[in-house]
Short mmCIF file of the C-alpha atoms (twelve columns), coordinates in Angstrom:
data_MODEL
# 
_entry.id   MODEL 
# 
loop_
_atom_site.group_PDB 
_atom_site.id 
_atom_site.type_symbol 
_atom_site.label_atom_id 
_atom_site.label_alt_id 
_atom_site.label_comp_id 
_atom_site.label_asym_id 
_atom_site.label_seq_id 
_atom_site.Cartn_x 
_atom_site.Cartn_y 
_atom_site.Cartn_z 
_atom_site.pdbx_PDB_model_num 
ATOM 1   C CA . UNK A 1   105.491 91.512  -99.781  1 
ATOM 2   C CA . UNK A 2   104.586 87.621  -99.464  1 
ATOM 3   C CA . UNK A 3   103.982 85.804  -102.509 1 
ATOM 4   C CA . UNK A 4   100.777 84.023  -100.556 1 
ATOM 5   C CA . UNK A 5   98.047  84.782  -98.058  1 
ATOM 6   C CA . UNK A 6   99.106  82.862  -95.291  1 
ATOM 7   C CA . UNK A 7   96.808  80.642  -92.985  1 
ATOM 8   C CA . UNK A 8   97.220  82.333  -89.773  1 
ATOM 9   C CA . UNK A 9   97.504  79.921  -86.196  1 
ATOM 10  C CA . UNK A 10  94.962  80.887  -83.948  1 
ATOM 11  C CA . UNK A 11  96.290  82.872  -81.149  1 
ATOM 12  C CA . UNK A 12  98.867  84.206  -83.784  1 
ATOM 13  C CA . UNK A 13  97.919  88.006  -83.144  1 
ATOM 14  C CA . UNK A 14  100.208 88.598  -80.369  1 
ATOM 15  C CA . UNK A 15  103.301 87.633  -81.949  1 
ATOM 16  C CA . UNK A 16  103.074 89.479  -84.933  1 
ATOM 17  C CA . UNK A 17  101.956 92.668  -83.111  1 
ATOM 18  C CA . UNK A 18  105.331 92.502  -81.379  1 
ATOM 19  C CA . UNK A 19  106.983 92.471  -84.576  1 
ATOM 20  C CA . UNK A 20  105.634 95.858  -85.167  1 
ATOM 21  C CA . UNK A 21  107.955 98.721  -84.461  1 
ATOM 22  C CA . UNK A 22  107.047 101.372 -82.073  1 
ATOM 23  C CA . UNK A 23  105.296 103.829 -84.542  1 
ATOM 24  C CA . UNK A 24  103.222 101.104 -85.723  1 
ATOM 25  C CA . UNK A 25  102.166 99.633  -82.562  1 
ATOM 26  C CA . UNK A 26  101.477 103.566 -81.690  1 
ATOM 27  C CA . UNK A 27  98.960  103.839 -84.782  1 
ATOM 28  C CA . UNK A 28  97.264  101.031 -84.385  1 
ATOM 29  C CA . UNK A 29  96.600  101.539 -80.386  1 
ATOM 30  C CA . UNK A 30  95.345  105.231 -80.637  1 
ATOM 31  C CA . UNK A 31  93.219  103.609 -83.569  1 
ATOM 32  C CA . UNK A 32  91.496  101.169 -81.402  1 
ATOM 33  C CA . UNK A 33  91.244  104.232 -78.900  1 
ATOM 34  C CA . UNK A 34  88.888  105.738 -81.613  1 
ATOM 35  C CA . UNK A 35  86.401  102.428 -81.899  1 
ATOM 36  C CA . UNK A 36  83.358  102.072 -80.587  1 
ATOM 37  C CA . UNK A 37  82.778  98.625  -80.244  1 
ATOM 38  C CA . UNK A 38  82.946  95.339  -78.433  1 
ATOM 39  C CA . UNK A 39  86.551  93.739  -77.739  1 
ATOM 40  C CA . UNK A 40  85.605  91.334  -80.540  1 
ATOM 41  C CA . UNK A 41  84.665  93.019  -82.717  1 
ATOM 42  C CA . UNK A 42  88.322  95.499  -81.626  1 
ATOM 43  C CA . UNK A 43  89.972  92.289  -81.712  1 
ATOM 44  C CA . UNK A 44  88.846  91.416  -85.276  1 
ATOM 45  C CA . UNK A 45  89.947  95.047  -86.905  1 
ATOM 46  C CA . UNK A 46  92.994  94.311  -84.912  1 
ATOM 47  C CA . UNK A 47  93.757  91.412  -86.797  1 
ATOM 48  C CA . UNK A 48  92.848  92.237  -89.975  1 
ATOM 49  C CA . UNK A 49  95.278  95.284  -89.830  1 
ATOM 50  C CA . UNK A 50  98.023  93.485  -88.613  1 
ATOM 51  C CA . UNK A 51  98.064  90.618  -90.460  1 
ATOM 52  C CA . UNK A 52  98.052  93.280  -93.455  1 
ATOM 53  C CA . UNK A 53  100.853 94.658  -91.820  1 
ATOM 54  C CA . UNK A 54  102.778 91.522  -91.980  1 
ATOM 55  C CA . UNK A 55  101.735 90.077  -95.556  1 
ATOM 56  C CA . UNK A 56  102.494 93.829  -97.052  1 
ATOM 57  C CA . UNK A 57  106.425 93.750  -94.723  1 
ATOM 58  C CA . UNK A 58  106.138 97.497  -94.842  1 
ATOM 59  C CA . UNK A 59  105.521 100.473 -92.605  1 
ATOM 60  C CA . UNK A 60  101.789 101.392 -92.212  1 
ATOM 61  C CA . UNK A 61  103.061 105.297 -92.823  1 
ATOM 62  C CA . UNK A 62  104.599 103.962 -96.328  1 
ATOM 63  C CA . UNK A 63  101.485 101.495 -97.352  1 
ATOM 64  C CA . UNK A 64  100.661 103.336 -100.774 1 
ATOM 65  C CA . UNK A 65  98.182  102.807 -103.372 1 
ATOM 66  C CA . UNK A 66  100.082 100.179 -105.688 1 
ATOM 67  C CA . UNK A 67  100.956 97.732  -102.213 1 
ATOM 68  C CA . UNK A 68  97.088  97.957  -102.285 1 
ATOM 69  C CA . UNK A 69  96.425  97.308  -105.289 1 
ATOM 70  C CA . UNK A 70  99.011  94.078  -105.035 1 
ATOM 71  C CA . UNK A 71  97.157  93.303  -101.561 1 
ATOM 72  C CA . UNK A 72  93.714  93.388  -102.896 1 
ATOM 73  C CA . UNK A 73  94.251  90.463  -105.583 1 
ATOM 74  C CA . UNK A 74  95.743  88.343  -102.828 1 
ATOM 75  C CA . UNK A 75  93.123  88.264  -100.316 1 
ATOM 76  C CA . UNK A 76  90.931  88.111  -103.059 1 
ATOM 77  C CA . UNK A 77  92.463  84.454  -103.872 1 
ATOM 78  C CA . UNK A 78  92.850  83.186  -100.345 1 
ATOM 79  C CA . UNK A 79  90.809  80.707  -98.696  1 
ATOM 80  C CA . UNK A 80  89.225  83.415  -96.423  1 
ATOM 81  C CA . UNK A 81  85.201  83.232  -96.729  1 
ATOM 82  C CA . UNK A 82  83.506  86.179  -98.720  1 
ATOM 83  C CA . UNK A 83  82.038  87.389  -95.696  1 
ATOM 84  C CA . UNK A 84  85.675  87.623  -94.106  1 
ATOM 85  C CA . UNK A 85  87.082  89.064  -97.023  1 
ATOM 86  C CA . UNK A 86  84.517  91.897  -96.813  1 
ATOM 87  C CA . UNK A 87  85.494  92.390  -93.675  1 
ATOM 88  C CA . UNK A 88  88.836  92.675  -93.919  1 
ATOM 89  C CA . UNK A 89  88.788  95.264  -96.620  1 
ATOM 90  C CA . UNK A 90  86.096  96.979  -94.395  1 
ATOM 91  C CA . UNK A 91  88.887  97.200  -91.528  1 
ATOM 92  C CA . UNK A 92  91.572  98.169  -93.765  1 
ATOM 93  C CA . UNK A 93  89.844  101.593 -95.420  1 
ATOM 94  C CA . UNK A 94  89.132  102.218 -92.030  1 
ATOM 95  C CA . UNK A 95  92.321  102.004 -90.699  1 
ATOM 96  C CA . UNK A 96  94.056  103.424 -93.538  1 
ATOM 97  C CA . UNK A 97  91.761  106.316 -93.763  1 
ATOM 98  C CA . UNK A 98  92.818  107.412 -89.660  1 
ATOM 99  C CA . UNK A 99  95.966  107.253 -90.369  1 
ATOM 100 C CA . UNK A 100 96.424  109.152 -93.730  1 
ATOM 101 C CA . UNK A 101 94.390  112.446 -93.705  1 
ATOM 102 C CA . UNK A 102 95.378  111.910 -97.687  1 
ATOM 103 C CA . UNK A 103 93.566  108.790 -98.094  1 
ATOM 104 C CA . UNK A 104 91.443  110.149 -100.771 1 
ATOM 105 C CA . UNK A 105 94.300  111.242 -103.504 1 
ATOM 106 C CA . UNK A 106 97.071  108.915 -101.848 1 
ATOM 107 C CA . UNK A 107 94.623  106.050 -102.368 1 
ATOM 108 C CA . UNK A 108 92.726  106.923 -105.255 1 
ATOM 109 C CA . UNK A 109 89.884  106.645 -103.154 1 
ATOM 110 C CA . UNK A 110 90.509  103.019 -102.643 1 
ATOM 111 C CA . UNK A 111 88.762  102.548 -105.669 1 
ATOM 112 C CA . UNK A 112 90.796  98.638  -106.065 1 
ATOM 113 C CA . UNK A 113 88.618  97.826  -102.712 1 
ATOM 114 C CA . UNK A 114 85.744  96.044  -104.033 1 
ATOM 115 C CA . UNK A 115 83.444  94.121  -101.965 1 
ATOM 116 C CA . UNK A 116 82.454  90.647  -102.804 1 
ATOM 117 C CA . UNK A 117 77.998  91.046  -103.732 1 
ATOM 118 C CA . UNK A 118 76.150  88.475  -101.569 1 
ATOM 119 C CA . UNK A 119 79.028  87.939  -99.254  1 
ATOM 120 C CA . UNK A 120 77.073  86.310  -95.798  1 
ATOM 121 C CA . UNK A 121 78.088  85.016  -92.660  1 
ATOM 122 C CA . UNK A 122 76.647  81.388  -92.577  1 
ATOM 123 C CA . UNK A 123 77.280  80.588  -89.382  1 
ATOM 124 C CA . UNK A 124 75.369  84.121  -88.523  1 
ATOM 125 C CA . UNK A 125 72.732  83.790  -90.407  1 
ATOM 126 C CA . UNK A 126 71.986  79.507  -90.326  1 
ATOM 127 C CA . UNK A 127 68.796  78.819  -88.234  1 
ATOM 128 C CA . UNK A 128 69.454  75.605  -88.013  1 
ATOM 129 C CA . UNK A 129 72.192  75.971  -85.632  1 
ATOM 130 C CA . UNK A 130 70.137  78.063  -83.348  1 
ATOM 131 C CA . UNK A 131 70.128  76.454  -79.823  1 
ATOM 132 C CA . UNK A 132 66.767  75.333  -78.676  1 
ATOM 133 C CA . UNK A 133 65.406  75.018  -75.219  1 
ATOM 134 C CA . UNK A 134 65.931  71.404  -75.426  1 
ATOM 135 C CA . UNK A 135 69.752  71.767  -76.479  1 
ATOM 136 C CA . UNK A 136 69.934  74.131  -73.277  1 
ATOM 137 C CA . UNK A 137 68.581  71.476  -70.937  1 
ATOM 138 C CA . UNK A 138 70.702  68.631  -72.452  1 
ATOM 139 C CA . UNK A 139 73.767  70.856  -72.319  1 
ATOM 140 C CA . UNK A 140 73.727  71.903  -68.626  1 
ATOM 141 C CA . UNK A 141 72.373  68.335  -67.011  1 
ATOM 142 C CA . UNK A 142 75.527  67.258  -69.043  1 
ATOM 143 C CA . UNK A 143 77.985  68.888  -67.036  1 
ATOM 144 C CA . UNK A 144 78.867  68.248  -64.136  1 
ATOM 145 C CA . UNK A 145 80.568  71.562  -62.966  1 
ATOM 146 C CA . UNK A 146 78.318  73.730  -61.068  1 
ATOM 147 C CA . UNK A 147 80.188  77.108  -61.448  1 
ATOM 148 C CA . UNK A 148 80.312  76.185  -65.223  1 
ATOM 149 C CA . UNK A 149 76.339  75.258  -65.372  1 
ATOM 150 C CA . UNK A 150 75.911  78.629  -63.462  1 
ATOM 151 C CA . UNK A 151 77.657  80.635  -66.320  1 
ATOM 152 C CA . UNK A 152 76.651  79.069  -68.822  1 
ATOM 153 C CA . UNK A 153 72.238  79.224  -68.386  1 
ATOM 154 C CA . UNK A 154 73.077  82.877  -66.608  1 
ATOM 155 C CA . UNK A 155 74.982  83.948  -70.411  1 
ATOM 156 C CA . UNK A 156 71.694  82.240  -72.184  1 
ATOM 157 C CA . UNK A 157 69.193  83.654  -70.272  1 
ATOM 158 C CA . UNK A 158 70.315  87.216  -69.622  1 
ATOM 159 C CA . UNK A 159 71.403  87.593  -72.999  1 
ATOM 160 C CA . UNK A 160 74.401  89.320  -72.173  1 
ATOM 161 C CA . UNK A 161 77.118  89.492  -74.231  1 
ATOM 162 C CA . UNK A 162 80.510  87.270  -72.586  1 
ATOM 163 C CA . UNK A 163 82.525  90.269  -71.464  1 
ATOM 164 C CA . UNK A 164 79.556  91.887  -69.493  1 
ATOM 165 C CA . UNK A 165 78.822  88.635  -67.707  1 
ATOM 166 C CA . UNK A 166 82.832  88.136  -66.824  1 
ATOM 167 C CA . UNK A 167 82.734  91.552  -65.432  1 
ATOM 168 C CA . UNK A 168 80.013  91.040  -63.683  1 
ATOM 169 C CA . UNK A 169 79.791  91.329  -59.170  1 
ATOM 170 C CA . UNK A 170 78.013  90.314  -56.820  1 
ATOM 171 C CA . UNK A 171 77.305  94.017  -55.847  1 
ATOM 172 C CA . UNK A 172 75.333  93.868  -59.158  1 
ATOM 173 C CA . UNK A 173 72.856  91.446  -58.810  1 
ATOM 174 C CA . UNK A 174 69.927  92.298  -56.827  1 
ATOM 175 C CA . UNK A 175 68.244  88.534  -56.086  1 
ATOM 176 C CA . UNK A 176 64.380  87.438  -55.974  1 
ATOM 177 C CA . UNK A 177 62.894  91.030  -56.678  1 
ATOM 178 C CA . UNK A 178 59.754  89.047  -57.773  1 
ATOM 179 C CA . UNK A 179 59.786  85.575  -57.048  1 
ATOM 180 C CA . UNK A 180 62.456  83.677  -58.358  1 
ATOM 181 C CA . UNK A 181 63.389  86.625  -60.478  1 
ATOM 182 C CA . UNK A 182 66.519  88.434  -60.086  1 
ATOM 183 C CA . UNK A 183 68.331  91.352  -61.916  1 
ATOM 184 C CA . UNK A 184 71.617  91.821  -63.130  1 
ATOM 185 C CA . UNK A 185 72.592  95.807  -62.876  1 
ATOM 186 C CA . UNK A 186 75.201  95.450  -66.168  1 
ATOM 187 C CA . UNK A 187 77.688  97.847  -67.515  1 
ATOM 188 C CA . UNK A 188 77.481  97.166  -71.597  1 
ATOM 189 C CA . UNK A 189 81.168  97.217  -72.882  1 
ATOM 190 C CA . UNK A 190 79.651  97.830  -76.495  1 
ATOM 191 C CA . UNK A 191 77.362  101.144 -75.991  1 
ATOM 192 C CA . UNK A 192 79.985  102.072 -72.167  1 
ATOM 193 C CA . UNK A 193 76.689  102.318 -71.034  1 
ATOM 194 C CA . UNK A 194 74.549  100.920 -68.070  1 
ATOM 195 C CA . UNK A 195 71.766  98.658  -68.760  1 
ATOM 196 C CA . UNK A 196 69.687  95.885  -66.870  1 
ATOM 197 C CA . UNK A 197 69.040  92.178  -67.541  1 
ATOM 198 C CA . UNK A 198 66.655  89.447  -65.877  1 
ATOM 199 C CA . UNK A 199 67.517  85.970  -64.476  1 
ATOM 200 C CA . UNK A 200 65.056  83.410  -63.609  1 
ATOM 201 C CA . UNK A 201 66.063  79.688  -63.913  1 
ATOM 202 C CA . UNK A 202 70.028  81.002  -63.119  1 
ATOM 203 C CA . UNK A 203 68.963  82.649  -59.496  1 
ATOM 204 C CA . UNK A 204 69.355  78.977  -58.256  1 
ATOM 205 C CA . UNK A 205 72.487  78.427  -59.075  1 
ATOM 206 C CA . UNK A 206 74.134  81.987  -58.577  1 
ATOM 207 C CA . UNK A 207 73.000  81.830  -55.024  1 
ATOM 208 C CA . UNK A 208 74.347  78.341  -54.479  1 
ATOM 209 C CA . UNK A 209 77.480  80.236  -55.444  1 
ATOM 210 C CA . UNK A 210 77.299  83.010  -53.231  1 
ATOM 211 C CA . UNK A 211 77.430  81.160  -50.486  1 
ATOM 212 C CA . UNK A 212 81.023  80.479  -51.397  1 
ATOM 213 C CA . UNK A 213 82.071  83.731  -52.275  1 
ATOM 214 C CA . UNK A 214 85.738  84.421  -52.072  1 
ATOM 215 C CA . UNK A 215 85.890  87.473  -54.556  1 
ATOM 216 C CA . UNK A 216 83.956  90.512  -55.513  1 
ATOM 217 C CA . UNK A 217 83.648  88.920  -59.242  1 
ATOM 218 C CA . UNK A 218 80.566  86.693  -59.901  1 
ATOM 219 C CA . UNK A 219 82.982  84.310  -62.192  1 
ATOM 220 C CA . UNK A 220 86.514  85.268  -60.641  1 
ATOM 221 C CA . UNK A 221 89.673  84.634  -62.265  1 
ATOM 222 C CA . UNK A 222 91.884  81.436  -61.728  1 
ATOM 223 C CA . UNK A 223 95.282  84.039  -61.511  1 
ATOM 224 C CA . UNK A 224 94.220  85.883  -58.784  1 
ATOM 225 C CA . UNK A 225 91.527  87.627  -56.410  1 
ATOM 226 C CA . UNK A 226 89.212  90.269  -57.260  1 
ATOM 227 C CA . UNK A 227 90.173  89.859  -61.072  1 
ATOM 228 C CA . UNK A 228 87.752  88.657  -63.488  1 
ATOM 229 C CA . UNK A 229 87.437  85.544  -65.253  1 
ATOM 230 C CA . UNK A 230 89.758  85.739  -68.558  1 
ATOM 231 C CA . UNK A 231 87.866  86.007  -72.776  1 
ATOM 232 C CA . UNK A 232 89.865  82.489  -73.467  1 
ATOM 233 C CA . UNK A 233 88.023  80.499  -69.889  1 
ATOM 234 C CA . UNK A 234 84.761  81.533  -70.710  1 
ATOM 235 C CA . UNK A 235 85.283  80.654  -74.391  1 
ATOM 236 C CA . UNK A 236 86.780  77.137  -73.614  1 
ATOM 237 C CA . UNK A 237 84.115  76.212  -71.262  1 
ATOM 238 C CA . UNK A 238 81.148  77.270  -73.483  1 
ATOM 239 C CA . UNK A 239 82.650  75.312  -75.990  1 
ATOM 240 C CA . UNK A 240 83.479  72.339  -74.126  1 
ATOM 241 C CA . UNK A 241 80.680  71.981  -72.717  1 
ATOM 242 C CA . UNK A 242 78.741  71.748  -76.095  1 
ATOM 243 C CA . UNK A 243 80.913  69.123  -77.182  1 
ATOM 244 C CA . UNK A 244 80.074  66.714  -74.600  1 
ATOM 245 C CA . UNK A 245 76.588  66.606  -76.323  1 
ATOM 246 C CA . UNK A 246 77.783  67.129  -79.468  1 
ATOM 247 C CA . UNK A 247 76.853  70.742  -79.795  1 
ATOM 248 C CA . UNK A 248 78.876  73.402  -81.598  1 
ATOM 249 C CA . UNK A 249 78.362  76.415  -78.834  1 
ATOM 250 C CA . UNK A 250 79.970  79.482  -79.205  1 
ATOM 251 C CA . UNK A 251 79.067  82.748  -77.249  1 
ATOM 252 C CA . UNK A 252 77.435  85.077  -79.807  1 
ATOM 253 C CA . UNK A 253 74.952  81.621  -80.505  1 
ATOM 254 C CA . UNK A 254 74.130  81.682  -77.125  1 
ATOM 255 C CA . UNK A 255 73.194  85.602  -77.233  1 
ATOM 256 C CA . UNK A 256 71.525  84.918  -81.023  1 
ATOM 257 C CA . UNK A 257 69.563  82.076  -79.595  1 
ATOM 258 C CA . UNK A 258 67.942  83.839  -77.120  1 
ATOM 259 C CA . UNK A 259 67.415  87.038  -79.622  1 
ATOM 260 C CA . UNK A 260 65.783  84.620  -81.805  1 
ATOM 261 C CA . UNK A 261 63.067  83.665  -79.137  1 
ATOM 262 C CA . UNK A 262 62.243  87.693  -78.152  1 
ATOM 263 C CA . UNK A 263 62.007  88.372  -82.085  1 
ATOM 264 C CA . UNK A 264 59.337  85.125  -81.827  1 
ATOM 265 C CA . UNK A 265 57.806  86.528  -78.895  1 
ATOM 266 C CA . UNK A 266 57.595  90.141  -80.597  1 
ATOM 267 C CA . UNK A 267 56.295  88.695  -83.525  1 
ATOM 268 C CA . UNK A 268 53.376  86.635  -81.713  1 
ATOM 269 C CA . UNK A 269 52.423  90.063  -79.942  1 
ATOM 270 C CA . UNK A 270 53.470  88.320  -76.246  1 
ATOM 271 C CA . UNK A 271 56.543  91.439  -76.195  1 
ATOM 272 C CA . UNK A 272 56.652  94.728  -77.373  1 
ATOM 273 C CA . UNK A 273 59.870  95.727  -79.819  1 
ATOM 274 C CA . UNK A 274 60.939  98.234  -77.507  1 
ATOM 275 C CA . UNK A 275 61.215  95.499  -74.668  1 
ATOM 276 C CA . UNK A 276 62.705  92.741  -76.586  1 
ATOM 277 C CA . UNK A 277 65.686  95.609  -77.873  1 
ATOM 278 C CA . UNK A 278 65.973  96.597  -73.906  1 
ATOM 279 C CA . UNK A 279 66.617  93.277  -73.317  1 
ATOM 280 C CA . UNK A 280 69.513  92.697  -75.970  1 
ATOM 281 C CA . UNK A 281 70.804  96.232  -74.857  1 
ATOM 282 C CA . UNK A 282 69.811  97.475  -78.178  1 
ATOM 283 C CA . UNK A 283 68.248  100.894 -78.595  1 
ATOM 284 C CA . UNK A 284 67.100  102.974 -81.187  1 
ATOM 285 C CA . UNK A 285 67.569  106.310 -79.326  1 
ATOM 286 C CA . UNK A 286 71.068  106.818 -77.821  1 
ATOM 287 C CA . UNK A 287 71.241  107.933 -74.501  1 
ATOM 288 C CA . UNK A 288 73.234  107.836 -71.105  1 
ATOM 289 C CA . UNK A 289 71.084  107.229 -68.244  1 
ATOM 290 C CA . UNK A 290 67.109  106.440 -66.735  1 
ATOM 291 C CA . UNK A 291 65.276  108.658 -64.530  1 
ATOM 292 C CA . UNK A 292 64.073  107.086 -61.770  1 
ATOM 293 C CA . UNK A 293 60.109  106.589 -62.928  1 
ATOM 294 C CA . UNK A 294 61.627  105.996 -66.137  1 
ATOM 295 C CA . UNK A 295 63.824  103.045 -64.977  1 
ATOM 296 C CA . UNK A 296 61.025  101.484 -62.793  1 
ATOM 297 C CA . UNK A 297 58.515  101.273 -65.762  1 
ATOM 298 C CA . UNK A 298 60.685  99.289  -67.823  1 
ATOM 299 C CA . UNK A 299 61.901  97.044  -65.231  1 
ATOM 300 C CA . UNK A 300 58.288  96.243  -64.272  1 
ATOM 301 C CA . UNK A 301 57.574  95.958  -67.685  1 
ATOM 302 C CA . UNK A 302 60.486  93.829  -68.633  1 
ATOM 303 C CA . UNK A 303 60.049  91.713  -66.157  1 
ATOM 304 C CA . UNK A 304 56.392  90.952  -66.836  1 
ATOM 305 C CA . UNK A 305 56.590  90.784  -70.474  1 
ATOM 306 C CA . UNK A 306 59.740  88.333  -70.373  1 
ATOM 307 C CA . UNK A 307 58.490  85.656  -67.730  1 
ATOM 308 C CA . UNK A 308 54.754  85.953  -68.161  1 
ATOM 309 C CA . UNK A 309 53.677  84.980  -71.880  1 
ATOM 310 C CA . UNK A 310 50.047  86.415  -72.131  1 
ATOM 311 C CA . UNK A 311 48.931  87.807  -75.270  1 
ATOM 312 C CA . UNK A 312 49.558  91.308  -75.623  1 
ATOM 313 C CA . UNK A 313 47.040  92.841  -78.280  1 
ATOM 314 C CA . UNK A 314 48.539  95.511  -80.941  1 
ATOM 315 C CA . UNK A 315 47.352  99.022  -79.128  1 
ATOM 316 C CA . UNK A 316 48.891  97.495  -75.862  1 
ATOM 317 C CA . UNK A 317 52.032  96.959  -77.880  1 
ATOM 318 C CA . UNK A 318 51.814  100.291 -79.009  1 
ATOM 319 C CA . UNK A 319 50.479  102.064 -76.125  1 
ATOM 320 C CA . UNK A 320 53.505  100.512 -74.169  1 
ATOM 321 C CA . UNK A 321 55.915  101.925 -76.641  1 
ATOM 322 C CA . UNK A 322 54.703  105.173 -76.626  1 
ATOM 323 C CA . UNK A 323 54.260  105.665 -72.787  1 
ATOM 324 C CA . UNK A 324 58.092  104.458 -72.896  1 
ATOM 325 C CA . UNK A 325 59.194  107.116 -75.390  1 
ATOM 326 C CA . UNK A 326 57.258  110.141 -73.691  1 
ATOM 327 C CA . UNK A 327 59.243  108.643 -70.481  1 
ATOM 328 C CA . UNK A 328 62.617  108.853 -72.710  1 
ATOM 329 C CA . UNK A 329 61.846  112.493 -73.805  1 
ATOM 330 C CA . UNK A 330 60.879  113.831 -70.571  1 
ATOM 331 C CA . UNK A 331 64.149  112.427 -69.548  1 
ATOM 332 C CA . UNK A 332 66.051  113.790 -72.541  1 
ATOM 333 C CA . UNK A 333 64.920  117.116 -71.872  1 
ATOM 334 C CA . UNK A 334 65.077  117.047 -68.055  1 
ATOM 335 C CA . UNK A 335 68.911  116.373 -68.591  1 
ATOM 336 C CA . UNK A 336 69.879  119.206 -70.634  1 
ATOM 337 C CA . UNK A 337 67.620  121.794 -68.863  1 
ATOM 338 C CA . UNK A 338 70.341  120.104 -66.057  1 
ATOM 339 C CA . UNK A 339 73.071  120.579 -68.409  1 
ATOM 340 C CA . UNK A 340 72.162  124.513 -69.054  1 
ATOM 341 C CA . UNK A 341 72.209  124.850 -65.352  1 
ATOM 342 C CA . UNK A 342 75.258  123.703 -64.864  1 
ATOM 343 C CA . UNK A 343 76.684  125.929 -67.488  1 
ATOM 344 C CA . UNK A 344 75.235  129.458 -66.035  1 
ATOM 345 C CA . UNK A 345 76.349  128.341 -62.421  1 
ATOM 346 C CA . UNK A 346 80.326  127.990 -64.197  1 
ATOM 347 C CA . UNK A 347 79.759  131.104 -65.970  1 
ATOM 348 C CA . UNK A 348 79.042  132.815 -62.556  1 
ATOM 349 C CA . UNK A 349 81.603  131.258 -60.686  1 
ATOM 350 C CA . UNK A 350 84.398  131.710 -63.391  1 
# 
């Protein structure tokens, strides 16, 4: 085991994971096979365990309870922030508990895994680092690529998270439904599930684009056709393009920015919460896929609530949100009376 928690170079991942031998590379891929999650947040576990791997210089299958206990102490006195020291130990249990169905007695329960109290992400949770509509404008008359402007206002505004936007075609966006209003059909990475997003101020410049379309990708890759853009491109030009104006930019500030301004406009009764979580791709209720009337009522609603501020009193709020869940239920049930259907025609066929 090393004596110190090393500093790790970014980019560092992929050479220790080929250090791993084959069992452990194994593990740790039919792990990842079992999360349900967004490549970052995959790519952060992913990490975490390896890194473990490498600071421990031992087999995951022979990890025990006292290289724990040795590990523990060792993060615990790294430079690693609380919050990321939380996390780590969050990935580890997790790991460690897939891959020993003994993880209870052969860990003691992991009872040397303590998390640090009022651990917090700073950069998460900081405000003041939230991008204004000013720090938009400045950012995109600053640059003077026009594929890069196009990405970069179409992340912001949609809210989409990087990886939906990079997989994103042209098949999927259906242009000027209302105006200068156009919708982006999305396939959300995080929930595998499909979801729609609205475009206003980006319909300008993804249509300057299409005109020049080469490739079935919206924002194609630079190694080939049909392939789409790579994490690392986006990443580098959201970045770079902040510090021209002396902006730190990153992607998930981009997506909590524009959260930020649906929570104001929930909170100032101009959106209802059900909307604003449509919008992010959040949802209370779990489910596959929108009836028909179903999908066309929140469009129409979406669209109206997100580009045309007018108060919206309390009982519309909640007259909105209940018309919405009746809408979900009816489509909830309507799919496993489907489902039974199905079944009994099987039965008779078998």
């Amino acid at each position: 085991m090393l004596k110190n928690y090393p500093n790790f170079k970014r980019g560092q991942l992929k050479e220790l994971y080929n250090t791993l031998n084959s069992e452990d590379k194994i593990l740790l891929d039919n792990f990842k096979e079992t999360i349900s999650a967004g490549d970052i947040k995959i790519l952060d576990m992913e990490r975490s365990i390896v890194q473990f791997r490498h600071i421990l210089q031992k087999p995951f299958k022979e990890i025990d309870k006292d290289d724990l206990e040795r590990f523990i102490p060792l993060l615990d006195k790294s430079n690693r922030e609380k919050y990321t020291k939380n996390g780590i130990k969050t990935h580890l249990k997790r790991f460690l508990k897939h891959i020993h169905l003994d993880w209870f007695v052969k860990f003691n329960n992991f009872s040397c895994i303590k998390c640090i109290s009022n651990a917090r992400n700073e950069k998460k949770i900081n405000s003041a680092k939230l991008l204004s509509k000013e720090d938009i404008e400045k950012i995109i008359k600053a640059e003077n690529d026009f594929i890069k402007k196009a990405f970069f206002l179409t992340l912001f505004e949609s809210a989409v998270r990087p990886i939906e936007l990079r997989l994103l075609k042209w098949k999927d966006i259906e242009f000027n439904i209302d105006g200068e209003i156009s919708k982006l059909n999305l396939y959300a990475t995080k929930t595998d599930k499909h979801r729609v997003s609205y475009i206003k101020e980006a319909t300008f410049f993804l249509q300057k684009l299409e005109k020049g379309k080469k490739d079935d990708y919206v924002f194609q890759s630079r190694e080939g056709t049909n392939k789409p853009m790579g994490k690392d491109t986006a990443l580098d030009w959201i970045k770079k393009m902040g510090k021209k104006v002396g902006i730190d930019v990153y992607p998930y500030l981009l997506r909590h920015s524009r959260s930020n301004d649906l929570h104001r406009l929930v909170n100032d009764s101009k959106m209802s919460l059900v909307i604003a979580s449509k919008i992010m791709g959040h949802s209370v209720k779990t489910f596959q896929s929108y009836g028909e009337l179903e999908t066309d009522v929140i469009e129409k609603t979406m669209k109206e609530q997100l580009y045309n501020f007018e108060e919206m009193p309390p009982e519309k709020k909640e007259e909105l949100e209940n018309r919405i869940k009746e809408l979900e239920d009816i489509q909830d049930k309507t799919n496993k009376q489907v489902a039974q259907v199905l079944m009994e025609i099987r039965k008779k066929v078998k």
